[in-house]
N, C-alpha and C positions, 0 to 999 in steps of 0.2 A: 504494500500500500504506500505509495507517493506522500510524502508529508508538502502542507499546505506552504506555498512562501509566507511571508512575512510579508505585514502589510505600510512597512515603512517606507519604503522610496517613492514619489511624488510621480512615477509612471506608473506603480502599483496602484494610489490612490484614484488615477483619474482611469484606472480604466474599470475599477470600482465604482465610478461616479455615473461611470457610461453605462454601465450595463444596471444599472441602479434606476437608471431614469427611463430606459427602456420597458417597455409593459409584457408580462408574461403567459404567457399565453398556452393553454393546451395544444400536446402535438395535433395537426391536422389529419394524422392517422387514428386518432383517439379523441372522437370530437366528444364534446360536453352539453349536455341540453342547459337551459339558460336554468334550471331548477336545481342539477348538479354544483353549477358555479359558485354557488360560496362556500361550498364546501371545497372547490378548487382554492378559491382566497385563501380559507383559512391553511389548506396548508400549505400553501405557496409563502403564508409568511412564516411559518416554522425557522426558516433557513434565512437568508440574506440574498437578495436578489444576484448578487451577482457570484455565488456559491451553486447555482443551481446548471447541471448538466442536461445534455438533450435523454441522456437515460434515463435521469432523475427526474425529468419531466415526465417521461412517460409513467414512470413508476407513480408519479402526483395523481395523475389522471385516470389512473387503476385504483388507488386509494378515495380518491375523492366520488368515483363511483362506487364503489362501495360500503364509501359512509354514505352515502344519498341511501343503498336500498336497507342498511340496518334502519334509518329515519320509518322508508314507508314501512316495511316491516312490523316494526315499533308504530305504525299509526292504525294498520292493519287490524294488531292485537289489541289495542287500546278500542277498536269498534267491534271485534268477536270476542276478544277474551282469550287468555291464554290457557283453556279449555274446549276443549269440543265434546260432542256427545257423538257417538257413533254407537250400532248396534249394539257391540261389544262393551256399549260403555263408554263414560269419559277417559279422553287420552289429552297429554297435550298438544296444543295446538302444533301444526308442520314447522309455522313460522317460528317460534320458539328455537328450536333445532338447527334453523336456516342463519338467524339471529346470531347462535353461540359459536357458530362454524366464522360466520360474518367476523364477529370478532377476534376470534383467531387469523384469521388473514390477514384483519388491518392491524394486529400487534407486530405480524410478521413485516407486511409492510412498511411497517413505522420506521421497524429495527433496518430492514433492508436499506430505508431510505437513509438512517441515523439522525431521524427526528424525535426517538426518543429518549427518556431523563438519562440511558448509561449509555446513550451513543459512545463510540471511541471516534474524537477526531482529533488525533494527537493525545495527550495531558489536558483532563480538565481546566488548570487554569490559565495553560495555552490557549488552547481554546474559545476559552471563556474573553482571556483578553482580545482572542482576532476578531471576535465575535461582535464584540463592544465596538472595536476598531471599525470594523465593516459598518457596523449598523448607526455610529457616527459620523463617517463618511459619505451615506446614504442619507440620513437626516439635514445634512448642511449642504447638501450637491449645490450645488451653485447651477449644473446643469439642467436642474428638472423643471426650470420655470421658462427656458426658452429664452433667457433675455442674454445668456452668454452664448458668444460661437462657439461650439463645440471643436476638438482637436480637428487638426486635419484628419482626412482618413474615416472617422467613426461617424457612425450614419446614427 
């Protein structure tokens, strides 16, 4: 596994600024209905925009549809009930089942993508410092209002 560079030299920073200011978007192989999409937001902002690969997008866009169907699922059971009655008897409901499978995938997910609490990306408070670094960088962009030319080169 490649360790991350360091975010101190002033070409590192701006091209954290660039890709910061740019909007992220699901693969065009892996489209998102407009009802999936905030569950795209939410974990597109896990990470740092300019942290984020064309792999790791797809993998966003596989996770984000799948919190969308634990939601209906979950809306599902809340109007049947997570019982049914069948000849045999009450069993529980399919969804129930589909739900628990549901969330074993997006845990694996998480981890695959390393959005969650024990990701390894380097040393937690390496880390944690590039993390801050990025996400400072990001907030102050000078780029994202338009009113500076951008570098030569970056669109």
């Amino acid at each position: 596994m490649s360790r991350k560079s360091a975010i101190t030299s002033t070409t590192k920073a701006v091209e954290v600024m660039i890709k910061a200011s740019q909007a992220i978007t699901p693969p065009k192989h892996i489209p998102l209905s407009k009802a999936k999409m905030p569950f795209w937001d939410s974990v597109i902002a896990e990470m740092a925009r300019s942290e984020w690969s064309p792999h790791q997008l797809e993998m966003a866009a596989l996770l984000a549809q799948n919190l969308y169907k634990v939601v209906q699922l979950e809306k599902l059971l809340e109007k049947e009930g997570s019982v049914v009655m069948t000849a045999r008897g009450p069993i529980s409901h399919p969804a129930v089942a589909q739900i628990n499978s549901l969330h074993g995938v997006i845990l694996r997910q998480r981890s695959s993508l390393q959005i969650q609490g024990r990701a390894q990306r380097g040393e937690a408070r390496d880390a944690g410092k590039r993390r801050s670094l990025t996400l400072g960088i990001e907030a102050a962009n000078p780029l994202a209002d338009d009113l500076l030319a951008r570098p030569a080169g970056y669109n």
